[in-house]
N, C-alpha and C positions, 0 to 999 in steps of 0.2 A: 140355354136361351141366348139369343142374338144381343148383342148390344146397339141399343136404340139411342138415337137422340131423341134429346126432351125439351121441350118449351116450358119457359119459365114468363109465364108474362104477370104485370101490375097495370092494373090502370087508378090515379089516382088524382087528390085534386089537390093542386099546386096554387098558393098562395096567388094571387094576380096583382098585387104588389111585390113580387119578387124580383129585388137589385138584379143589375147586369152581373154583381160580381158573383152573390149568391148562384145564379144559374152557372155562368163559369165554372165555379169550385163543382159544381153538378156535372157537369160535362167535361172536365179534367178526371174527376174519377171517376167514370164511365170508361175514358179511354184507357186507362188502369187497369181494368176487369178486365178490357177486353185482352188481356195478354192473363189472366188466370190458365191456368192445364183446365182443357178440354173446351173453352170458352170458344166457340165459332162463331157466332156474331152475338151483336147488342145493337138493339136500336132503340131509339128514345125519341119522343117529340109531341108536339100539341097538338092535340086535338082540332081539327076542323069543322067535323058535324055536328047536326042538330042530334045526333043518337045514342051520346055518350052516356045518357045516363046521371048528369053531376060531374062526371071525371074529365079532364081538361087534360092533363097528361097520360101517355102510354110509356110503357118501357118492355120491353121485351128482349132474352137472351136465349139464345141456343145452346145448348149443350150437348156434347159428343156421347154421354152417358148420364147415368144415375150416379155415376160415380165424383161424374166431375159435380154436378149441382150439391154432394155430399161435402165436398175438398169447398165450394165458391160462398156457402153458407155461414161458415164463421169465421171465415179467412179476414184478415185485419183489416184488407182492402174494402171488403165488402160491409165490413161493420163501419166503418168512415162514412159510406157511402149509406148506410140505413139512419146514422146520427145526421148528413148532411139532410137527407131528407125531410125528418122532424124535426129541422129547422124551418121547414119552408111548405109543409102537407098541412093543409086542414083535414081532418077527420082520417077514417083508417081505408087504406088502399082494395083494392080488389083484386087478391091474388089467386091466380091457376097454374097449376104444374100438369104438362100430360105429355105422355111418350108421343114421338111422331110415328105414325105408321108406315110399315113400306110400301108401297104402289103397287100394285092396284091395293085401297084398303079393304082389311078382310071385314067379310061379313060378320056381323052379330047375329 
């Protein structure tokens, strides 16, 4: 089998008293990941519409494989980054992981 990349996204709800500095330390180790192996982008930010559901924040990462999301999971960077969070998350996140398909997508 081909090696796919895969979406990693979170949508979650962020404290709305969150300091400038706390969100800082948030987006300093973001910029961190994004130099992990296999990491191709990361994007993060708030929410704007009425459709979110509760979640106020989105985060989303790309990865090059299964392999790399395997290496990004317990990696020290990333655990900074899951204790930064539950500093500043009410309640538990909404996470999805799925391969991205290649173009045109196949039928089911």
């Amino acid at each position: 089998m081909a090696r796919q990349s895969l979406e990693h996204i979170l949508f979650m709800q962020l404290k709305e008293d969150m300091t400038e500095a706390e969100f800082k330390k948030l987006t300093d180790c973001i910029e961190e990941l994004k130099g992990l192996p296999g990491v191709l982008n990361i994007s993060f930010g708030k929410n704007f519409s009425d459709r979110s559901g509760g979640y106020n924040y989105g985060y989303r990462v790309l990865f090059d494989s299964k392999e790399a999301l395997d290496i990004y999971g317990p990696h020290p960077i990333h655990e900074r980054f899951k204790s930064l969070l539950n500093e500043v998350r009410t309640g538990a996140p909404l996470v999805a992981d799925f391969f991205v398909p290649e173009f045109p997508y196949p039928k089911y």
